[in-house]
DSSP file (Angstrom, degrees, kcal/mol; ACC not computed):
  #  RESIDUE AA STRUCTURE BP1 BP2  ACC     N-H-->O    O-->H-N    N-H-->O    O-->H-N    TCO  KAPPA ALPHA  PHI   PSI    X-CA   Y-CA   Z-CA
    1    1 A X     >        0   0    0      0, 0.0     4,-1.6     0, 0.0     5,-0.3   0.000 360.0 360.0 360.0 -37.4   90.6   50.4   62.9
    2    2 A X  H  >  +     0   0    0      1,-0.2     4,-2.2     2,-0.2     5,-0.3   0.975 360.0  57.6 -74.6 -32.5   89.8   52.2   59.4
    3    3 A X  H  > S+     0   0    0      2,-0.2     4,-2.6     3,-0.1    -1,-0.2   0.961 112.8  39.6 -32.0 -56.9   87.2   49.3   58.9
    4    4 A X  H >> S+     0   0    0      1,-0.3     3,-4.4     2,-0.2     4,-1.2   0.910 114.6  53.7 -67.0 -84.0   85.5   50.4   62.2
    5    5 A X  H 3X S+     0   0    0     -4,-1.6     4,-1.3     1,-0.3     5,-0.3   0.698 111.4  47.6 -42.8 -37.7   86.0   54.2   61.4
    6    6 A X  H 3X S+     0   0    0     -4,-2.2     4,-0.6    -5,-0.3    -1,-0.3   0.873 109.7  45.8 -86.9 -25.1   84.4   53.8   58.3
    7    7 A X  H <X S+     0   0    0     -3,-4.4     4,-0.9    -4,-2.6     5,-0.2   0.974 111.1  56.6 -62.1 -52.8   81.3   51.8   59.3
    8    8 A X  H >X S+     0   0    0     -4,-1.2     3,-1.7     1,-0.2     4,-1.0   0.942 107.1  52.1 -41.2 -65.1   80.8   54.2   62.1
    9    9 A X  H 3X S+     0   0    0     -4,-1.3     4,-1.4     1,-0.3    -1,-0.2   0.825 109.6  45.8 -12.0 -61.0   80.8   56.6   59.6
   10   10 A X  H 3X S+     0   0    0     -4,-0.6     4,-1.0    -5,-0.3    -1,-0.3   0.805 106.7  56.0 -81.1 -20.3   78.3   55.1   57.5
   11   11 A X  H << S+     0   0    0     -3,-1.7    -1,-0.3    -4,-0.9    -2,-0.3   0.224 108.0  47.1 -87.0 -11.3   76.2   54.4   60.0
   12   12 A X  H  X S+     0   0    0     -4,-1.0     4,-2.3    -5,-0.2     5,-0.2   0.551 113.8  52.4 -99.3 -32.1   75.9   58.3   61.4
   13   13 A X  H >X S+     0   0    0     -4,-1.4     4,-0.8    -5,-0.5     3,-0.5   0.991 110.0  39.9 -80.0 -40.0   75.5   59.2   58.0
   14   14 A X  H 3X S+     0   0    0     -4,-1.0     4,-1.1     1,-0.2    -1,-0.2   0.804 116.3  59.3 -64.4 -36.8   72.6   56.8   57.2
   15   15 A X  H 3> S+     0   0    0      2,-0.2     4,-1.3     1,-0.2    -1,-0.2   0.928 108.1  46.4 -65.8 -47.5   71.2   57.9   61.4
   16   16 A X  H <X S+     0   0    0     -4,-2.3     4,-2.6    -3,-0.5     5,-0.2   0.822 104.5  48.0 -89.5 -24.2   71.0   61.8   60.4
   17   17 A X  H  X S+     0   0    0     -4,-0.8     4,-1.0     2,-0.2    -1,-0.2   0.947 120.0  44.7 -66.7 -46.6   69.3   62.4   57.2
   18   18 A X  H  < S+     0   0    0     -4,-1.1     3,-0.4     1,-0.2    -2,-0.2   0.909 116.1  47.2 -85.7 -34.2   66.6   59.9   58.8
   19   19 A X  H  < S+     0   0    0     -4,-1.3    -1,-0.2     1,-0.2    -2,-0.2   0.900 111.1  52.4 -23.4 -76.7   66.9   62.1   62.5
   20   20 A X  H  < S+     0   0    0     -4,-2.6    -1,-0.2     2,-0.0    -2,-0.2   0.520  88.9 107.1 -83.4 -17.2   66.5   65.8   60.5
   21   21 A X     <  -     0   0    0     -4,-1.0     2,-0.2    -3,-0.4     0, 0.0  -0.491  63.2-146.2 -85.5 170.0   63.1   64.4   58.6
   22   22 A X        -     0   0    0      0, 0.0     2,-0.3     0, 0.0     3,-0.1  -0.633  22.5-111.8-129.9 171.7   59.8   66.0   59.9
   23   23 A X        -     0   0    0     -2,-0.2   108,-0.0     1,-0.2     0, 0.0  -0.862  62.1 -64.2-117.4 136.6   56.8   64.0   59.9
   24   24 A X        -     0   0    0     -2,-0.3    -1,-0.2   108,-0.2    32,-0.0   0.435  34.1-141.5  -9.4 157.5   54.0   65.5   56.9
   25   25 A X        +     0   0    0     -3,-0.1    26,-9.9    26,-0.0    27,-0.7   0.180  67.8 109.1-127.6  13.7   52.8   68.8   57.6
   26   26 A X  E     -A   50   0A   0     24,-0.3     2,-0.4    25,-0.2    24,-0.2  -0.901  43.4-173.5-101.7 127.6   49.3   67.6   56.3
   27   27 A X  E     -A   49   0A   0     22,-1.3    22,-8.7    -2,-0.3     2,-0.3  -0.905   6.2-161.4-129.3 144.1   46.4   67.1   58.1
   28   28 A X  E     +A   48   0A   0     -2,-0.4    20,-0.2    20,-0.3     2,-0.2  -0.925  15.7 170.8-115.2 126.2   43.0   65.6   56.6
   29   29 A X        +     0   0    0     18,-1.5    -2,-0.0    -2,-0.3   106,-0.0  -0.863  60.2  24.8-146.4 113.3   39.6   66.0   58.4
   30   30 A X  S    S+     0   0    0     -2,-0.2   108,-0.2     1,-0.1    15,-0.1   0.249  75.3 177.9 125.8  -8.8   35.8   65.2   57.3
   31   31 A X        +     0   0    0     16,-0.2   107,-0.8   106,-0.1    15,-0.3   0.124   8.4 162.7 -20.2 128.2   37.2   62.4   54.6
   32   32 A X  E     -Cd  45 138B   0     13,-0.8    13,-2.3   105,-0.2     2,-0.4  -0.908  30.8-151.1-129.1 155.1   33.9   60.7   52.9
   33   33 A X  E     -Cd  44 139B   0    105,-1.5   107,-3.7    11,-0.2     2,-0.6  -0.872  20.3-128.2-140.6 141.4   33.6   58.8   49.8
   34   34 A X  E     -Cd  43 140B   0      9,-0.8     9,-1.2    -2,-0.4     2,-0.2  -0.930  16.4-144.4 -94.8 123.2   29.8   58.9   47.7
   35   35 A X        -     0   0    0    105,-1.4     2,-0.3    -2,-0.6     7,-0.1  -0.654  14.7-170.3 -77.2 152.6   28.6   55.3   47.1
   36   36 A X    >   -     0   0    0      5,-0.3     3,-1.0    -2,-0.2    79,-0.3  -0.906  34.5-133.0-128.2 131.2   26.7   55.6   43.1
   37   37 A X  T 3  S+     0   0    0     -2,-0.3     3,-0.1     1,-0.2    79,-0.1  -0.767  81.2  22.3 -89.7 163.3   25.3   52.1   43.8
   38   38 A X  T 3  S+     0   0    0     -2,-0.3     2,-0.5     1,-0.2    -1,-0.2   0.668 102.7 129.9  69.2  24.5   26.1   49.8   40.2
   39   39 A X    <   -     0   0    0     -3,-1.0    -1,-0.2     1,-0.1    -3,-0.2  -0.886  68.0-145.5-133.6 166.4   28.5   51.9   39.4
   40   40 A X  S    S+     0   0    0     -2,-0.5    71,-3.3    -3,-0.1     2,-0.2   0.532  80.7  41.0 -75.8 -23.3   32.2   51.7   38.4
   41   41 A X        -     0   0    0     69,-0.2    -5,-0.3    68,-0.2    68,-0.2  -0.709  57.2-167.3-145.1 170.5   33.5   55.0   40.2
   42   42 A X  B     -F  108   0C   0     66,-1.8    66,-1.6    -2,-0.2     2,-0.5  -0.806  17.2-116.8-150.8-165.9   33.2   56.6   42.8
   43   43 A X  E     -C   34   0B   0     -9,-1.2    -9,-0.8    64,-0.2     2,-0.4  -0.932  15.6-168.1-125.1 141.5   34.0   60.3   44.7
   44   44 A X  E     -C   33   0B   0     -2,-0.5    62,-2.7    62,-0.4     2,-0.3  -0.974  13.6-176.8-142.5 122.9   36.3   61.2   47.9
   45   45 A X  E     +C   32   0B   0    -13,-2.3   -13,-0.8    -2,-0.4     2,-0.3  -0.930  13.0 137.6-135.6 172.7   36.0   64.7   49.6
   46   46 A X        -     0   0    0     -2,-0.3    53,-1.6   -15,-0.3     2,-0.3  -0.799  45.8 -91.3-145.9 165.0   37.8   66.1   52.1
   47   47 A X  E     - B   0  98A   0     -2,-0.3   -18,-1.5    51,-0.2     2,-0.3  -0.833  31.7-172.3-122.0  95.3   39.6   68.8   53.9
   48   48 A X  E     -AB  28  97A   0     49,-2.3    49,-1.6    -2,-0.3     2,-0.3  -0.760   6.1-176.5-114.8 132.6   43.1   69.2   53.7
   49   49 A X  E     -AB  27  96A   0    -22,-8.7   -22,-1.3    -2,-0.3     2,-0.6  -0.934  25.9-144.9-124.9 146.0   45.3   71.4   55.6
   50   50 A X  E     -A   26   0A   0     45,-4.5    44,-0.3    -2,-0.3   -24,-0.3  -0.916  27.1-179.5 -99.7 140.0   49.3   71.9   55.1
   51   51 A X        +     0   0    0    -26,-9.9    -1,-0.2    -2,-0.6   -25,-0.2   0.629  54.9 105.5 -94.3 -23.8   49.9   72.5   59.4
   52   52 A X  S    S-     0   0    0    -27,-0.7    42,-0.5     2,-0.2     4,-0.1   0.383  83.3-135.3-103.8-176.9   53.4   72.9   58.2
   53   53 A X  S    S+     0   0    0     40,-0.1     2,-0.3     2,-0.1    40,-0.2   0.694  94.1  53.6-117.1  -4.2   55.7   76.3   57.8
   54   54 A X  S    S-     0   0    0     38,-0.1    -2,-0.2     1,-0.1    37,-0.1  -0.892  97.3 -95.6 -93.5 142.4   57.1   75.1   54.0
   55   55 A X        -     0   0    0     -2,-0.3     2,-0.3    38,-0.1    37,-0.2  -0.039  29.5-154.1 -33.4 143.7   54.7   74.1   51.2
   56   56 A X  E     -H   91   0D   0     35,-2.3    35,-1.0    -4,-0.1     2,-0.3  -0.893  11.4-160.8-152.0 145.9   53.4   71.0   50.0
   57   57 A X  E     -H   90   0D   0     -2,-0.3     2,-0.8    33,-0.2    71,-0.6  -0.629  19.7-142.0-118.2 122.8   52.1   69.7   46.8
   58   58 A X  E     -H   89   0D   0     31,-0.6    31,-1.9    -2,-0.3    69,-0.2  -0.817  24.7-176.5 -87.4 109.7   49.8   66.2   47.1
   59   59 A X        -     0   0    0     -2,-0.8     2,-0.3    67,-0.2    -1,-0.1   0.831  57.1  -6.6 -85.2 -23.1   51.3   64.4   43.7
   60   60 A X        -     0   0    0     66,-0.1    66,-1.7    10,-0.1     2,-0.2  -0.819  54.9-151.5-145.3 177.7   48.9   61.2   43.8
   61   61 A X        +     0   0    0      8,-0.4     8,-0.4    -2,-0.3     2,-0.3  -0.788  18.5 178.2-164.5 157.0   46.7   59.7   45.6
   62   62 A X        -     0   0    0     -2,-0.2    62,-1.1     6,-0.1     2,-0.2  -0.790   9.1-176.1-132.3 162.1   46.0   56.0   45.7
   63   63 A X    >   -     0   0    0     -2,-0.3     3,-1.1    60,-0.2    60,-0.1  -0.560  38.6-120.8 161.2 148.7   43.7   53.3   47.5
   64   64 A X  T 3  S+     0   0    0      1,-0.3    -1,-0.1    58,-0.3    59,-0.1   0.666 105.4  63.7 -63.8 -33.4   43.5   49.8   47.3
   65   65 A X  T 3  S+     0   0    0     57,-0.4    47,-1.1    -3,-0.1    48,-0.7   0.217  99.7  49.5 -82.8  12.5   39.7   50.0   46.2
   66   66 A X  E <  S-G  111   0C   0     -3,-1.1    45,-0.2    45,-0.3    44,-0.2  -0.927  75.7-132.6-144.3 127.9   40.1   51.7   42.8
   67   67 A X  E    S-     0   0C   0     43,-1.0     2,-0.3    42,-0.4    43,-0.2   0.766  97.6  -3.6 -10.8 -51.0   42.6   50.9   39.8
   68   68 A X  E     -G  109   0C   0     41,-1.4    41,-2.5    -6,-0.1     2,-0.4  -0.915  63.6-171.8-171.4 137.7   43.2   54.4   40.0
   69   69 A X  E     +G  108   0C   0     -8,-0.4    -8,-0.4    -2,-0.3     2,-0.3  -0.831  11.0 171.3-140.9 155.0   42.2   57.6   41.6
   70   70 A X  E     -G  107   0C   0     37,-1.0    37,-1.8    -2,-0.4     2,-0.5  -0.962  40.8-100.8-155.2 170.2   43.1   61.4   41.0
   71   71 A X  E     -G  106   0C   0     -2,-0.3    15,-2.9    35,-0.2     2,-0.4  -0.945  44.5-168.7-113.8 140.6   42.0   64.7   42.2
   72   72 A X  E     -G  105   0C   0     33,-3.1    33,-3.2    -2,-0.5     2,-0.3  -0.928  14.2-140.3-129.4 146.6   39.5   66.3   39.6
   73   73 A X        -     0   0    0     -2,-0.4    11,-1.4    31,-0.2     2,-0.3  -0.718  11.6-152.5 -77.1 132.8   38.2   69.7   39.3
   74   74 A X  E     +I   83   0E   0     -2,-0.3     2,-0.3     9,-0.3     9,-0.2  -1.000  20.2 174.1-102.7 138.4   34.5   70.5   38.3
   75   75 A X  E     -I   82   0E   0      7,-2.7     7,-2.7    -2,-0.3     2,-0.6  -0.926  20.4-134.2-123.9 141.4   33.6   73.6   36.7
   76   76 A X  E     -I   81   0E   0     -2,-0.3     2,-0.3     5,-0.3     5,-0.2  -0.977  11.5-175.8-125.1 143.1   30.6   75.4   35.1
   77   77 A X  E >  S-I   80   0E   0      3,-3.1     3,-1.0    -2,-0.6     2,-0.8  -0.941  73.9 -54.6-127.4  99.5   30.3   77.3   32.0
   78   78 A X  T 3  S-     0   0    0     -2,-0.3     3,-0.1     1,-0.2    -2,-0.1  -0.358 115.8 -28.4  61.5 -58.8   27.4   78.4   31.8
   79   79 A X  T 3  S+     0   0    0     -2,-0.8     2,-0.4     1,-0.2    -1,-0.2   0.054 116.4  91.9-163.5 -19.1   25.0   75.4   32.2
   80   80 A X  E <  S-I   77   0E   0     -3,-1.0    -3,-3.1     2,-0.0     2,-0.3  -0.813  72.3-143.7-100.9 149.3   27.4   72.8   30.7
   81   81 A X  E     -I   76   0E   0     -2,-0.4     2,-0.3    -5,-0.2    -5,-0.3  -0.740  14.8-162.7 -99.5 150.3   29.3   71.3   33.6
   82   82 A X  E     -I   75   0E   0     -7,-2.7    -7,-2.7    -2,-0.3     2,-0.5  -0.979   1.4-162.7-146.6 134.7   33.3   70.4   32.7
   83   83 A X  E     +I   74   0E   0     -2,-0.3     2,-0.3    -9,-0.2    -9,-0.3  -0.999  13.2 178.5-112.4 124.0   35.6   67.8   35.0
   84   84 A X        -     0   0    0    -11,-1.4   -11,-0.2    -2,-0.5   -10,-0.1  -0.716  33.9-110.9-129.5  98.3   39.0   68.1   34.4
   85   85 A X        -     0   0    0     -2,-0.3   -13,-0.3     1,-0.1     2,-0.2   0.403  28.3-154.7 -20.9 141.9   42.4   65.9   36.3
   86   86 A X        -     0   0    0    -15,-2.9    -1,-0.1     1,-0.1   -15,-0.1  -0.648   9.2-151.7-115.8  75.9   44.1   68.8   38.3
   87   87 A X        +     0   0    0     -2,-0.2     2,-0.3   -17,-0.1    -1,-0.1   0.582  68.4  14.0  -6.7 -49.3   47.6   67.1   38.3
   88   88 A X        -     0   0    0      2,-0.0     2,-0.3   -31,-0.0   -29,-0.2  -0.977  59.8-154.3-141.5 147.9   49.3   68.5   41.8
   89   89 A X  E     -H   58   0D   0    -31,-1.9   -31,-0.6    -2,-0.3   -30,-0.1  -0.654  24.3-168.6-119.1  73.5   47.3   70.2   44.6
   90   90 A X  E     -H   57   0D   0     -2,-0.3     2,-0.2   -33,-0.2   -33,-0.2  -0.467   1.3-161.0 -83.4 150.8   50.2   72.7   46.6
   91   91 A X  E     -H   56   0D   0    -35,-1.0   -35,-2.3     4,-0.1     3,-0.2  -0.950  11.4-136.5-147.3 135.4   49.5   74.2   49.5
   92   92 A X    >   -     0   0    0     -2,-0.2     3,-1.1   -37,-0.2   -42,-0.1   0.059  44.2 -72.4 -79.4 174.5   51.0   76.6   50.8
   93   93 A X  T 3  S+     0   0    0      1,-0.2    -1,-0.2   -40,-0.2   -42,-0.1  -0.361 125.7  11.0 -79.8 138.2   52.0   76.9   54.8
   94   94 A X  T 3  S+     0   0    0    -42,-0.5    -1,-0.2   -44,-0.3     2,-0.2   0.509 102.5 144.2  70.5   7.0   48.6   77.5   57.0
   95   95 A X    <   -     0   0    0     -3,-1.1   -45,-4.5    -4,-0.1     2,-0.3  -0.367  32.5-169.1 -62.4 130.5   46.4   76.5   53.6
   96   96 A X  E     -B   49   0A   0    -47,-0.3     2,-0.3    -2,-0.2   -47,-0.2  -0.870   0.3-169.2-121.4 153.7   43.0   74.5   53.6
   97   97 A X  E     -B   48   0A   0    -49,-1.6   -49,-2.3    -2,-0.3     2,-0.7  -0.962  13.0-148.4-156.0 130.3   41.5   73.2   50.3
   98   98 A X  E     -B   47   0A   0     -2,-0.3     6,-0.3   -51,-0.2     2,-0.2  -0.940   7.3-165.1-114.8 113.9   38.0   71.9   50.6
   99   99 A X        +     0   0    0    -53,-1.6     2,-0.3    -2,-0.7     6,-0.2  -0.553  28.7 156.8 -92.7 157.2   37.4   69.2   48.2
  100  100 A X    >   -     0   0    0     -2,-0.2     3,-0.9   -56,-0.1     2,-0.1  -0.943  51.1 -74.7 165.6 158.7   33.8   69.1   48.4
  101  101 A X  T 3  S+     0   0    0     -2,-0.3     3,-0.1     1,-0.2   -56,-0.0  -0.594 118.3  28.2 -95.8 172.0   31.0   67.7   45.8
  102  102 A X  T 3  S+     0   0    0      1,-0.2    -1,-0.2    -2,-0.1     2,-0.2   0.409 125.6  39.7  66.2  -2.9   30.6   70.2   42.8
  103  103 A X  S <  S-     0   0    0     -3,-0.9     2,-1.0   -30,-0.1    -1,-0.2  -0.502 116.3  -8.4-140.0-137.4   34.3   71.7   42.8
  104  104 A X  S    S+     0   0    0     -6,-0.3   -31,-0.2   -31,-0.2     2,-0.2  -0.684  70.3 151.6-103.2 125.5   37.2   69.8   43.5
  105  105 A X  E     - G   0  72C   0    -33,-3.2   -33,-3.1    -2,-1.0     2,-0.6  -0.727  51.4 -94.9-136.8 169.5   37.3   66.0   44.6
  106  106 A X  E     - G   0  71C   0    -62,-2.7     2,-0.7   -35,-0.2   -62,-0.4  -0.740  39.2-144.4 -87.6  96.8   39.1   62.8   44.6
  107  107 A X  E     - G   0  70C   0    -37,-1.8   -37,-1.0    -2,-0.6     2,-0.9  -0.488   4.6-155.7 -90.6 129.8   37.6   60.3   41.4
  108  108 A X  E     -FG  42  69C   0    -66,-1.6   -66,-1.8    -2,-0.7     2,-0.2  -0.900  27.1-178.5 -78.5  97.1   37.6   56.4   42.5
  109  109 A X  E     + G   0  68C   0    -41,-2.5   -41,-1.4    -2,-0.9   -42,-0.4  -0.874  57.3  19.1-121.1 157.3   37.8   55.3   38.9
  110  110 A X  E    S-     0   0C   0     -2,-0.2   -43,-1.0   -44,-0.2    -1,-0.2   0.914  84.2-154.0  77.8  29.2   37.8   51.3   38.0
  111  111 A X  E     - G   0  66C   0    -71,-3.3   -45,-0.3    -3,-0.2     3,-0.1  -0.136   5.0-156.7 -51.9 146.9   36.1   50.2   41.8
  112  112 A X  S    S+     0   0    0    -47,-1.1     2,-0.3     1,-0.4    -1,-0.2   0.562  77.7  12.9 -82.3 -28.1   37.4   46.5   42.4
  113  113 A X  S    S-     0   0    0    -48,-0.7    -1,-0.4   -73,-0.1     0, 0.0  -0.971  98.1 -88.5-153.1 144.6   34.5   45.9   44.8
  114  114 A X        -     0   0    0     -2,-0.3     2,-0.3    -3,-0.1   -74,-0.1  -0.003  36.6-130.4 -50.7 135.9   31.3   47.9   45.5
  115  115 A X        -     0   0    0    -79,-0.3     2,-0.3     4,-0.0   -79,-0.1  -0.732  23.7-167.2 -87.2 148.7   31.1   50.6   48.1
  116  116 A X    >   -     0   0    0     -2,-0.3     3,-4.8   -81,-0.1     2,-0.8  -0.982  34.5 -85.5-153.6 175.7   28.6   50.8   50.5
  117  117 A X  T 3  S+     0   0    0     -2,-0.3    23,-0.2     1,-0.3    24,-0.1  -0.119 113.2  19.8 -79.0 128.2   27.5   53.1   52.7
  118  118 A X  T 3  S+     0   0    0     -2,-0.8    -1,-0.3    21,-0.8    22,-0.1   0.239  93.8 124.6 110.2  22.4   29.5   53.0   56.1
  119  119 A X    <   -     0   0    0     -3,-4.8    20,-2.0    20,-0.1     2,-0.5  -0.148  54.6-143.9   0.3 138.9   32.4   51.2   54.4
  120  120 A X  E     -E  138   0B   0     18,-0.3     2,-0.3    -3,-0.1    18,-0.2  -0.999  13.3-162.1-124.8 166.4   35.2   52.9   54.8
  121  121 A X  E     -E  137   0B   0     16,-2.9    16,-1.4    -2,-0.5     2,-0.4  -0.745   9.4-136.3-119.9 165.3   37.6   53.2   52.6
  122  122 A X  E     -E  136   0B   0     -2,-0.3     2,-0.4    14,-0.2   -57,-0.4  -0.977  17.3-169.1-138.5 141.7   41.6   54.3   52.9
  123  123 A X  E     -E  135   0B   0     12,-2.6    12,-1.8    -2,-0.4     2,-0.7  -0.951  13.9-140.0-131.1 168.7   43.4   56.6   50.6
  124  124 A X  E     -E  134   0B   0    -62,-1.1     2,-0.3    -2,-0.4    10,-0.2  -0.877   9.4-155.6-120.9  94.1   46.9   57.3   50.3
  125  125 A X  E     -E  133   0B   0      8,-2.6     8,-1.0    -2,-0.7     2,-0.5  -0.572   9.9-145.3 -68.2 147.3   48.0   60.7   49.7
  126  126 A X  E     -E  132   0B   0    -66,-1.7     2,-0.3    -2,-0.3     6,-0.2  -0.818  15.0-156.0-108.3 144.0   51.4   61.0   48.0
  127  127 A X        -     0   0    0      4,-1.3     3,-0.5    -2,-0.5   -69,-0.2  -0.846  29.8-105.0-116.9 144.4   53.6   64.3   49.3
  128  128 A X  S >  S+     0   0    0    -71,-0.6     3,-0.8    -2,-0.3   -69,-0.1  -0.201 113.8  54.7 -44.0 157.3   56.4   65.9   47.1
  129  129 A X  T 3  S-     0   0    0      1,-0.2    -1,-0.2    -2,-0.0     0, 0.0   0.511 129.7 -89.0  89.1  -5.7   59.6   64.6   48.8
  130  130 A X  T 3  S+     0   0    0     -3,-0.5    -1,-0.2     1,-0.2     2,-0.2   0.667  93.5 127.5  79.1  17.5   58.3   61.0   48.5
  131  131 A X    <   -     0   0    0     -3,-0.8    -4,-1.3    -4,-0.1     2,-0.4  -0.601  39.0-167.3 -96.6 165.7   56.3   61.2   52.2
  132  132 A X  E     - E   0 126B   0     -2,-0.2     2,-0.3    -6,-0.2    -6,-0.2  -0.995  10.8-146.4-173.0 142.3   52.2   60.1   52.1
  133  133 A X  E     - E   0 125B   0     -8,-1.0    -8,-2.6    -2,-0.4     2,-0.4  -0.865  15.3-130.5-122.7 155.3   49.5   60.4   54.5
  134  134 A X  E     - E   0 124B   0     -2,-0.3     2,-0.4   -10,-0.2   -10,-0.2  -0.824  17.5-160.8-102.3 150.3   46.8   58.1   55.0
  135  135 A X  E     - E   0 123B   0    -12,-1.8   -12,-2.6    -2,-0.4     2,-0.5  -0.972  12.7-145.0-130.5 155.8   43.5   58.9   55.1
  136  136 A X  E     - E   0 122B   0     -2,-0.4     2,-0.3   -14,-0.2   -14,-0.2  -0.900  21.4-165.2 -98.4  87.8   40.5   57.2   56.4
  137  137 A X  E     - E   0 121B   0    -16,-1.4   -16,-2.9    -2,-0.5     2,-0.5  -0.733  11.7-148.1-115.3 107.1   36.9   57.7   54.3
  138  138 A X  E     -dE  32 120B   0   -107,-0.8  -105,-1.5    -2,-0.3     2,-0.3  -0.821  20.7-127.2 -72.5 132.0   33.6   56.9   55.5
  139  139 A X  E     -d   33   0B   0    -20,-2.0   -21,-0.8    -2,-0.5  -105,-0.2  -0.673  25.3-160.6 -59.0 115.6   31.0   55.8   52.5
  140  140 A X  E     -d   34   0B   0   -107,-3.7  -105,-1.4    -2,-0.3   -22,-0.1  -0.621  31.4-103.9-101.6 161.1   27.7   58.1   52.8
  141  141 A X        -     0   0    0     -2,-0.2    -1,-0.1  -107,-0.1     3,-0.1  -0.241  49.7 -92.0 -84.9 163.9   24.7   56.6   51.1
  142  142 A X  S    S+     0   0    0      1,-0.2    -1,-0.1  -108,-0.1    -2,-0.0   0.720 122.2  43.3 -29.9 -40.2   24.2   58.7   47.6
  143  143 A X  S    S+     0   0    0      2,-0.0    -1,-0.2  -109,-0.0     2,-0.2   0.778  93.8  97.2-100.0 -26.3   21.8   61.5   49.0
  144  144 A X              0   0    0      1,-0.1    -4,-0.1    -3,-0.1     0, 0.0  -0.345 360.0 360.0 -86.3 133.3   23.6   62.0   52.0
  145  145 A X              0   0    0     -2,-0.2   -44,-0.1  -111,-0.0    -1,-0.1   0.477 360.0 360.0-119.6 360.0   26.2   65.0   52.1
């Protein structure tokens, strides 16, 4: 009877933590990726909204079509242009961040296979709290915004 009483146990406890989680509180809309044709990288921008009533910080990002991807900033100073990794992207409850070309985007670095354009591509946001949203990315031809 303590066998039982302790499985049971264990089994309610394993049941509620997974019961109490809330499904992301992030929503992605306009996702597109710039093809550079012959080239090694690429760009992902976006719209990201936290829907949710706590913050949440995107630590990584992923996808299957890059060795590695991050979200980078661009900045000007003066006339010289500067890109630089922006590590975590929090957002705060009812927050939008428009990744967008010129400012801050998502770099495709290391492509495994050439984009082109109406491709799509999938990225994998990573969430604080170990939770991830998928996003879906069309490929727009170079000129196209």
């Amino acid at each position: 009877m303590k066998l039982l009483a302790a499985y049971l146990f264990l089994l309610l406890a394993a049941w509620v933590p997974a019961a109490e989680a809330a499904p992301p509180a992030i929503t992605v809309t306009d996702a597109w990726v710039r093809a550079i044709p012959g080239s090694g990288v690429a760009a992902a921008y976006f719209t990201v909204r936290n829907t949710g009533t706590q913050p949440a910080t995107i630590v990584g990002i992923r996808s299957a079509v890059a060795a590695s991807a991050m979200i980078h900033e661009t900045t000007m100073a003066g006339t010289q242009s500067t890109m630089r990794p922006h590590e975590q992207l929090a957002l705060a409850p009812g927050q939008a961040v428009h990744l967008s070309p010129g400012g801050m985007h998502v770099m495709l670095m290391d492509l495994r296979q050439p984009l082109n354009p109406g491709d799509t591509v999938a990225l994998l946001l990573l969430l604080d709290g170990g939770t991830s949203v998928t996003v879906s990315a069309r490929v727009r031809p170079l000129g196209e915004q």
